[in-house]
MINUBA-679565 format. One record per residue (C-alpha): residue number from 0; residue in one letter; x, y negated, z. Coordinates in steps of 0.001 Angstrom, whole numbers, plus 500000, padded with zeros to 6 digits. Layout:
! residues N
{node NUM 'a' {X Y Z}}
...
! end
This chain:
! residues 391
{node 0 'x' {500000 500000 500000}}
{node 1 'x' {501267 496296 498957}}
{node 2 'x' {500623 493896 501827}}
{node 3 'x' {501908 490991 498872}}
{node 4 'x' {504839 491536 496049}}
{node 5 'x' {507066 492056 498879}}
{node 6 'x' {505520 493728 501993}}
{node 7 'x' {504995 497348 501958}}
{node 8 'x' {503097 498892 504355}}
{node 9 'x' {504673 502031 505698}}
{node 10 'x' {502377 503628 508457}}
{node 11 'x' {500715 506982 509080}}
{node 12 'x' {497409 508437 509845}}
{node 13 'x' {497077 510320 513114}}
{node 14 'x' {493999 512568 512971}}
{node 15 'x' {494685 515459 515594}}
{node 16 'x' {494546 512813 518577}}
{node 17 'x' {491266 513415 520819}}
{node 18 'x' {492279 510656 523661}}
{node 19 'x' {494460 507740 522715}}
{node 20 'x' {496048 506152 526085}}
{node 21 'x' {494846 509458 527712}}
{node 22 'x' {491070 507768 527982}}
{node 23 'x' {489823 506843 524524}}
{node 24 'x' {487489 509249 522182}}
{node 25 'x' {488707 508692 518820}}
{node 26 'x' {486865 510673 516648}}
{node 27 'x' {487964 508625 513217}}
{node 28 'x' {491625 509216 514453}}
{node 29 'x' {493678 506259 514896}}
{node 30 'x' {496487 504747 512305}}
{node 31 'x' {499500 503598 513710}}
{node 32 'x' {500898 501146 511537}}
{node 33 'x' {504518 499664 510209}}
{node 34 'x' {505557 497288 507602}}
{node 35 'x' {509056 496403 505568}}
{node 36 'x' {509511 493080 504069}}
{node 37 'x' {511931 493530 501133}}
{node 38 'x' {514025 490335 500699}}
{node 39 'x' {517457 489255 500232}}
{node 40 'x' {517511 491022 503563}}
{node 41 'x' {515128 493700 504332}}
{node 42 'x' {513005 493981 507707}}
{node 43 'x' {510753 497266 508707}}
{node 44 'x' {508280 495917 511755}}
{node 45 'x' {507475 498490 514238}}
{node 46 'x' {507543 502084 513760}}
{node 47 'x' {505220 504962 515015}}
{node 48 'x' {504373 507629 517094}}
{node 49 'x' {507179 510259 517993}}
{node 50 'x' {504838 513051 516007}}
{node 51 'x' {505055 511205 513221}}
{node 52 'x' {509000 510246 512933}}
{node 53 'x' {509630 512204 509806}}
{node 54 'x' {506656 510740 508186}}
{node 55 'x' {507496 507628 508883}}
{node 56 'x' {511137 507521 507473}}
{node 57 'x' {510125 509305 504431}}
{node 58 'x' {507658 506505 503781}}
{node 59 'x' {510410 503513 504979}}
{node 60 'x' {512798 505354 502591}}
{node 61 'x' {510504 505722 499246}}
{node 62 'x' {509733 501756 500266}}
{node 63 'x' {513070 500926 500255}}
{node 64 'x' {514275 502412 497278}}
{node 65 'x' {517560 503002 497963}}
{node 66 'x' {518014 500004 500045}}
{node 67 'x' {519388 499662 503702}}
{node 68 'x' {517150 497849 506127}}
{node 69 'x' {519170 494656 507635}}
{node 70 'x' {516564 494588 510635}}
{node 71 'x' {514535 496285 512980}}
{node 72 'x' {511586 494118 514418}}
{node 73 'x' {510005 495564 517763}}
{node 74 'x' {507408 493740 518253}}
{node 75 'x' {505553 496374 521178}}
{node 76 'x' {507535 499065 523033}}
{node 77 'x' {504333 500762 523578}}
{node 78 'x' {505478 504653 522663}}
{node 79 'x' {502860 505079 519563}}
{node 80 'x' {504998 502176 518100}}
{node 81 'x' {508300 502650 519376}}
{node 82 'x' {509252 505654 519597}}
{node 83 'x' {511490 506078 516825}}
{node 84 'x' {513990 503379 517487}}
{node 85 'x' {516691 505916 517902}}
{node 86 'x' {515915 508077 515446}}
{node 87 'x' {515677 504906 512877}}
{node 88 'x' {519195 503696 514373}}
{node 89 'x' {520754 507505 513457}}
{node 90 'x' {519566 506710 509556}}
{node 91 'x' {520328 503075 509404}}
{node 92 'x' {523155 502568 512336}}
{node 93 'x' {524073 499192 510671}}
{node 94 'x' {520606 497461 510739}}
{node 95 'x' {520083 495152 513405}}
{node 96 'x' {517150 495362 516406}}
{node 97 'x' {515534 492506 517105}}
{node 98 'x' {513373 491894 519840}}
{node 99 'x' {512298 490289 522835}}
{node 100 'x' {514391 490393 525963}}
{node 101 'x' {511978 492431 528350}}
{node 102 'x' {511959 494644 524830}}
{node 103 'x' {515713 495531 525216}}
{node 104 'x' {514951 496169 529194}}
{node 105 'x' {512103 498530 528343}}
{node 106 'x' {513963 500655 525557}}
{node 107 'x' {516533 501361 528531}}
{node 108 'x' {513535 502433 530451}}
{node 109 'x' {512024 504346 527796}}
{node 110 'x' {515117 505623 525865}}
{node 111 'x' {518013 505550 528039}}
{node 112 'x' {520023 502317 526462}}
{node 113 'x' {518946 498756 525421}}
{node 114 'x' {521228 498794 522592}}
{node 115 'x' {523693 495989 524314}}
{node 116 'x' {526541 498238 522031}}
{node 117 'x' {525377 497361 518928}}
{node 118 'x' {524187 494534 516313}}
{node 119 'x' {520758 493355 518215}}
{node 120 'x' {518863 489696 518082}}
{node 121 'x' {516912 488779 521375}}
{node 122 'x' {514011 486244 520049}}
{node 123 'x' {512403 483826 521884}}
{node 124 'x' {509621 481572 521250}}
{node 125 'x' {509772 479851 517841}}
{node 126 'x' {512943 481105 516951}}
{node 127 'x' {513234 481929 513185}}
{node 128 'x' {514740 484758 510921}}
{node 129 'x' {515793 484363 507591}}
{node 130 'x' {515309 486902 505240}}
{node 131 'x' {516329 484878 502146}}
{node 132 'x' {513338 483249 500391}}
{node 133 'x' {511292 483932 503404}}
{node 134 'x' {511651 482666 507118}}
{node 135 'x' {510028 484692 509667}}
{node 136 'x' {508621 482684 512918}}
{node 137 'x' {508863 484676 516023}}
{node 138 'x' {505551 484306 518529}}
{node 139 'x' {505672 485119 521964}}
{node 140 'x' {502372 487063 522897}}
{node 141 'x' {503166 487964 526773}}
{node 142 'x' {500622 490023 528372}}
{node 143 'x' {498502 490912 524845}}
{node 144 'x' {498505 493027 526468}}
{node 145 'x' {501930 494209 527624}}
{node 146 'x' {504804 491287 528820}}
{node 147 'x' {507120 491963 526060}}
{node 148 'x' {504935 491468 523134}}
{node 149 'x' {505590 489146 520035}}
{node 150 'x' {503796 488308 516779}}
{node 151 'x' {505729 487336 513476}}
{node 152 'x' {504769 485254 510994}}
{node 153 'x' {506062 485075 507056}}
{node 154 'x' {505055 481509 506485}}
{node 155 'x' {505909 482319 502663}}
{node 156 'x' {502761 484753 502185}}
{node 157 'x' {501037 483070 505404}}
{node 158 'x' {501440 486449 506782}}
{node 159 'x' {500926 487036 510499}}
{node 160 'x' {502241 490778 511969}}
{node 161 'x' {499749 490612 515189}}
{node 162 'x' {501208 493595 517171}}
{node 163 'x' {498333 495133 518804}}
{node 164 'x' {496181 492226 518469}}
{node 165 'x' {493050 492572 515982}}
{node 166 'x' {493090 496275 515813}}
{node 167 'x' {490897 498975 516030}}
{node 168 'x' {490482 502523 516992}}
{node 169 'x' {490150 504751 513493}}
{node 170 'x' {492141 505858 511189}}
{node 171 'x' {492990 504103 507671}}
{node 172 'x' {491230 507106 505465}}
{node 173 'x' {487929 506964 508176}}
{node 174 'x' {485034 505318 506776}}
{node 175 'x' {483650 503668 509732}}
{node 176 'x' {479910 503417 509120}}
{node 177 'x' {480005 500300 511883}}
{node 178 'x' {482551 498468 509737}}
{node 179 'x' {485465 496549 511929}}
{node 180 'x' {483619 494718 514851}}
{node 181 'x' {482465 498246 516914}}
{node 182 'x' {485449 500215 517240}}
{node 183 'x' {487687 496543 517535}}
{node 184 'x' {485381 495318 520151}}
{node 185 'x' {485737 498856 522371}}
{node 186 'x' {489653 498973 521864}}
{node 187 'x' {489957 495274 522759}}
{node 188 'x' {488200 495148 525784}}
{node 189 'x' {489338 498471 527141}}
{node 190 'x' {492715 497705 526671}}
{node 191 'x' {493216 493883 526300}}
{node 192 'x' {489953 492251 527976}}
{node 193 'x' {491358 491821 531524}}
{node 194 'x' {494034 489564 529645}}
{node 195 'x' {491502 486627 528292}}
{node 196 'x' {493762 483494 529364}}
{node 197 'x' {496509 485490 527494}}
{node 198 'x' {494966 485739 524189}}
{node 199 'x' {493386 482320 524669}}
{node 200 'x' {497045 481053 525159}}
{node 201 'x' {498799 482723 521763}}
{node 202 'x' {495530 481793 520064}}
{node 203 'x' {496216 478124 520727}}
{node 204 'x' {499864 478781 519491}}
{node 205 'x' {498393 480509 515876}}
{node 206 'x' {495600 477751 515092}}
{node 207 'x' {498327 475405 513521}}
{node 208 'x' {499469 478339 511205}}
{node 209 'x' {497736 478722 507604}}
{node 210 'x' {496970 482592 508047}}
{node 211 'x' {495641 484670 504620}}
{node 212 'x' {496298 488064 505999}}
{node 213 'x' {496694 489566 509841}}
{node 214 'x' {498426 492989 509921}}
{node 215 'x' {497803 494574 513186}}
{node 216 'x' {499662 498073 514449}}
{node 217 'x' {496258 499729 514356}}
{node 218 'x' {493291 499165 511659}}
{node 219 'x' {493092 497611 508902}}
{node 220 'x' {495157 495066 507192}}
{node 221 'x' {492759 491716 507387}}
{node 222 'x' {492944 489886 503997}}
{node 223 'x' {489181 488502 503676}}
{node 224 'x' {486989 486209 505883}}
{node 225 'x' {489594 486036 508620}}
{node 226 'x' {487612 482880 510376}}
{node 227 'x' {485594 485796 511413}}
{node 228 'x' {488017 487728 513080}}
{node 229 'x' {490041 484677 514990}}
{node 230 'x' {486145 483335 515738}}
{node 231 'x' {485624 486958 517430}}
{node 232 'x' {488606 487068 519942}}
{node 233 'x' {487940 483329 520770}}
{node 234 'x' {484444 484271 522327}}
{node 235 'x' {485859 487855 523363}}
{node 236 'x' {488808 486196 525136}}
{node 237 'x' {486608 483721 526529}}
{node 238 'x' {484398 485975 527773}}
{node 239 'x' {481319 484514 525812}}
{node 240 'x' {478355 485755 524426}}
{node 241 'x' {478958 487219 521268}}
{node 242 'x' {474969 488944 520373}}
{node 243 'x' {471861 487740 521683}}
{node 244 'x' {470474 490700 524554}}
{node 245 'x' {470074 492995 527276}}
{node 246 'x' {472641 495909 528285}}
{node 247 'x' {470781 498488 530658}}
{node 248 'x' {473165 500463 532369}}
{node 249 'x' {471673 503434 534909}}
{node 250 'x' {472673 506558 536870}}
{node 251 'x' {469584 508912 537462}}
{node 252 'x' {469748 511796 539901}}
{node 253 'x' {465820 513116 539440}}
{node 254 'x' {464850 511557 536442}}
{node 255 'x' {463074 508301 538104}}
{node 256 'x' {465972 506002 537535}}
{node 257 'x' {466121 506963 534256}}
{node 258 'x' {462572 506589 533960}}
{node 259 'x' {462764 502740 535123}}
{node 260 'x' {465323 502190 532921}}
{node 261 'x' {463555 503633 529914}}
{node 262 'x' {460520 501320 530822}}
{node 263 'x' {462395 498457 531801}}
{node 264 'x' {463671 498717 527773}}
{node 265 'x' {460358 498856 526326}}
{node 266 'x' {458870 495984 528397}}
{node 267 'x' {462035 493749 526871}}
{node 268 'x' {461344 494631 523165}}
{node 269 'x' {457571 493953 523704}}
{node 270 'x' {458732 490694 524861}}
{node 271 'x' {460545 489999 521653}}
{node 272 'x' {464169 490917 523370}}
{node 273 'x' {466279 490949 520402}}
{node 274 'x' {468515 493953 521304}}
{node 275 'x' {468007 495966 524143}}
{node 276 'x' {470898 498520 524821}}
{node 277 'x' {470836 501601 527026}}
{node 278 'x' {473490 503916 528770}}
{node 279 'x' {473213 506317 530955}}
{node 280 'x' {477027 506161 532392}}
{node 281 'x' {476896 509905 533505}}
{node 282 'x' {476753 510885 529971}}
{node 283 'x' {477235 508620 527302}}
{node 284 'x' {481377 507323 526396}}
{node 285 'x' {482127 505030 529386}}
{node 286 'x' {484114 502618 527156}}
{node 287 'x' {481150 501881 524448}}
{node 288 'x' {479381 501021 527920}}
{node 289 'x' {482034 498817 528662}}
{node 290 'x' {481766 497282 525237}}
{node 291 'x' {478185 496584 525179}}
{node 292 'x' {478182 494917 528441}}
{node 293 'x' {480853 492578 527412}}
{node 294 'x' {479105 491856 524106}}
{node 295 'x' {475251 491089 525826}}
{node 296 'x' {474748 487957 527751}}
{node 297 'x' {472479 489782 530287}}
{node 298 'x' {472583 493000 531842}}
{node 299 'x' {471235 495302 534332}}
{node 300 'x' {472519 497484 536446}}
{node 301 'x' {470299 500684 537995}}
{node 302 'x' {471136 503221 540062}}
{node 303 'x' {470756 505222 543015}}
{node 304 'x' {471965 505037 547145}}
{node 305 'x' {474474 508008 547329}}
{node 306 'x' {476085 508700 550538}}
{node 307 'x' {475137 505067 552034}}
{node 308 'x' {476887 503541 548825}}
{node 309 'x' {476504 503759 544843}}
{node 310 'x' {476048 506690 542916}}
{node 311 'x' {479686 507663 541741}}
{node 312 'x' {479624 506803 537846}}
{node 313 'x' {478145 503376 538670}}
{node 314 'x' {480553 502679 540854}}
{node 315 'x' {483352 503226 538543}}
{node 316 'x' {481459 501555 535706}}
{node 317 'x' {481818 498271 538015}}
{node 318 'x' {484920 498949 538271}}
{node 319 'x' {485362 499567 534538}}
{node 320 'x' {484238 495876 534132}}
{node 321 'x' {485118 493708 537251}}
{node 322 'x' {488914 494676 536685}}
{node 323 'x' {488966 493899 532983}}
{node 324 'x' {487865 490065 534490}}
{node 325 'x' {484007 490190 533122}}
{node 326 'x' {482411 487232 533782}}
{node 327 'x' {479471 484320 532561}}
{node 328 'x' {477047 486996 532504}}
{node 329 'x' {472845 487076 533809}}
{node 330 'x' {472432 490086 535881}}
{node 331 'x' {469414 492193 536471}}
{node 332 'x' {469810 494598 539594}}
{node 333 'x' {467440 497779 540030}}
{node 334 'x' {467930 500307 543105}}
{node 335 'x' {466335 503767 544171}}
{node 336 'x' {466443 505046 547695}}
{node 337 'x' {464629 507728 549627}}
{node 338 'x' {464921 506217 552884}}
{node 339 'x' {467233 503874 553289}}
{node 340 'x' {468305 501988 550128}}
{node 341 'x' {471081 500143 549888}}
{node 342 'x' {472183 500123 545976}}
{node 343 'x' {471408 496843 545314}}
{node 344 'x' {473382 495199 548135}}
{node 345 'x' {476159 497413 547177}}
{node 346 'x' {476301 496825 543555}}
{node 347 'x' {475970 493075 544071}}
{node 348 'x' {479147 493157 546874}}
{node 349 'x' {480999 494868 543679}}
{node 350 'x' {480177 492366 541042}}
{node 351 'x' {480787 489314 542979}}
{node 352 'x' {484121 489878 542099}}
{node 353 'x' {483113 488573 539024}}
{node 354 'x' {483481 485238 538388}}
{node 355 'x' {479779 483040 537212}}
{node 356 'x' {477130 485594 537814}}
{node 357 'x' {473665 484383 537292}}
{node 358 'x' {472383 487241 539495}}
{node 359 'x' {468002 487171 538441}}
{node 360 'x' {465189 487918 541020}}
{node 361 'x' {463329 490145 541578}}
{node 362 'x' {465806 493133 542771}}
{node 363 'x' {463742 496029 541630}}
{node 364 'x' {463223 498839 544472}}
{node 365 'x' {462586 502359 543563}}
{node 366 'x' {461445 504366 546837}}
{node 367 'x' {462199 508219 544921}}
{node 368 'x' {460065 507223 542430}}
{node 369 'x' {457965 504457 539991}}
{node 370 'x' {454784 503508 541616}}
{node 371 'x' {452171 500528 541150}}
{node 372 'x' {454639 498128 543152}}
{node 373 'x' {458188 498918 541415}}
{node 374 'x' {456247 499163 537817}}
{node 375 'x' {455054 495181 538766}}
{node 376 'x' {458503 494125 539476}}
{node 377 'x' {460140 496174 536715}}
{node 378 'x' {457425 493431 534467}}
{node 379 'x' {458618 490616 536515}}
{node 380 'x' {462400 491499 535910}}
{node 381 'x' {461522 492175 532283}}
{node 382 'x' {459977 488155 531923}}
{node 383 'x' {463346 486477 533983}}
{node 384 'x' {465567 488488 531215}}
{node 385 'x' {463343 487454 528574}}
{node 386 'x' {463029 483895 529911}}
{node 387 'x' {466128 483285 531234}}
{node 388 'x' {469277 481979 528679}}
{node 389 'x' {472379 484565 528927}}
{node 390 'x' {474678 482355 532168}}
! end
């Protein structure tokens, strides 16, 4: 694939992975992804997962054409895109690394030496690489999502190499029926969404740049519409609103929670709610919960008392979000208790670590199971979510 005249891309398809990080389904696979810029002086940018080595150089070398690269760019030591600095280094021993300085103090961590032997650049921010026609810009990204991690940009083509930023779980060859914004928005804020002020801060640093293409190290290669894309991590990293709706989120021992919850969505959509969303965190993909409830303005959260506290998976779904920093949401609360309920109180102690919860009355209370009474406050919940703007 030709990124422009002369950017190759040189990645590989990964299709046997079932968890990426150990914790993400991915059943389109995932791409990891590497570029060479072919200049006076050549450049490869990244490389890929340790399965993949061979791969990898065989593509680098039918790229280069019987070239030697003059640089190595590490732009994340993440292992599924550094892992073959050595091996690259036992082909090409006279190409230069170049990196960031916590880089060079994470390969020693990772691979036993940070290269202080032989020809290495440590970049800083706005320091610039010439290639020869091209200049390449070096970004820091700190924190998006791991300390070390730069972006580089190729003011030439008004290329910008975004390291992990803008990708997306799936391989190259999957045809995601859902198109980009799904899978982006459930690898972004599992992975990067505690870090807002960080991507708010290197997005500040790109809007003077003229950008026509954004080539992450997973996904696709963004050539088209990419006001979209920038637009979309502005209100992600802001923590925004980015679709009109509700999020339902429930735990159900018996069947009744689940019941509210299922009634509690129709009473929305007959009040013209324009999405309603509903998980039931025992047994749907945690992460796509996490997703939606970053993506709705408003959402509820129902479950049951369990040993004086919160049923387990709710727990850890509040967990999920209050440590990846959700916030500026309108929150509907719904509890069930045989005797002694105490949900509610619980789940609201949780989520005021959250930061600008509108939290919506009333508190819907389940005793073991819907009667006249919780059915008339489910209606009265259903009219503050309709009436009330997302906080």
């Amino acid at each position: 694939m030709n990124i422009s005249g002369d950017i190759r891309y040189i990645g590989v398809n990964d299709h046997d992975l079932d968890l990426f990080e150990g914790q993400y389904v991915v059943p389109g696979g995932m791409a990891y992804n590497s570029y060479v810029i072919l200049d006076e002086k050549t450049a490869v940018l990244d490389s890929v997962d340790a399965r993949f080595g061979e791969e990898w150089l065989a593509n680098l070398a039918d790229a280069l054409e019987g070239r030697k690269p003059d640089y190595l760019i590490v732009q994340h030591m993440e292992p599924d895109h550094s892992a073959n600095i050595i091996r690259f280094l036992e082909v090409y021993p006279e190409a230069a690394v170049v990196s960031s300085a916590k880089s060079f103090q994470m390969m020693k961590n990772f691979y036993g030496t940070d290269l202080s032997g032989r020809p290495r650049l440590i970049v800083t921010d706005g320091m610039e690489l010439t290639l020869g026609r091209r200049t390449l810009t070096f970004i820091t990204a700190p924190m998006v999502h791991w300390p070390e991690v730069i972006f580089t940009y190729d003011a030439q083509d008004q290329v910008l190499f975004s390291a992990d930023a803008f990708g997306k779980f799936g391989a190259l060859d999957y045809d995601d029926p859902e198109g980009w914004a799904c899978e982006a928005r459930r690898y972004y804020f599992g992975i990067v969404g505690k870090y807002g002020a960080q991507v708010q801060a290197v997005l500040k640093k790109l809007s003077g740049l003229k950008i026509g293409t954004i080539c992450p190290l997973h996904g696709p290669v963004l050539n088209e519409n990419l006001s979209y894309y920038l637009d979309t991590y502005q209100t992600w990293s802001s923590y925004g609103t980015e679709s009109e709706g509700v999020v339902i989120n429930y735990t159900s021992v018996y069947g009744h929670t689940r019941e509210a919850a299922e009634l509690l969505a129709d009473l929305l959509k007959k009040r013209g709610c324009p999405k309603v969303a509903v998980n039931d965190l025992a047994r749907c993909d945690m992460p796509e919960a996490v997703e939606d409830t970053f993506r709705y303005g408003r959402a509820v959260f129902a479950t049951t008392t369990y040993n004086a506290d919160l049923f387990p998976f709710m727990k850890t779904f509040i967990e999920h979000l209050t440590e990846r920093n959700w916030q500026n949401k309108t929150v509907g609360l719904i509890e069930n208790g045989s005797w002694a309920p105490t949900a509610a109180k619980n789940m609201k102690a949780l989520l005021e670590e959250s930061k600008n919860l509108t939290f919506l009355e009333p508190v819907v209370r389940i005793t073991s199971a819907l009667n006249a009474d919780s059915r008339a406050q489910l209606e009265a919940l259903a009219d503050a979510l309709t009436a009330s703007p997302s906080a």
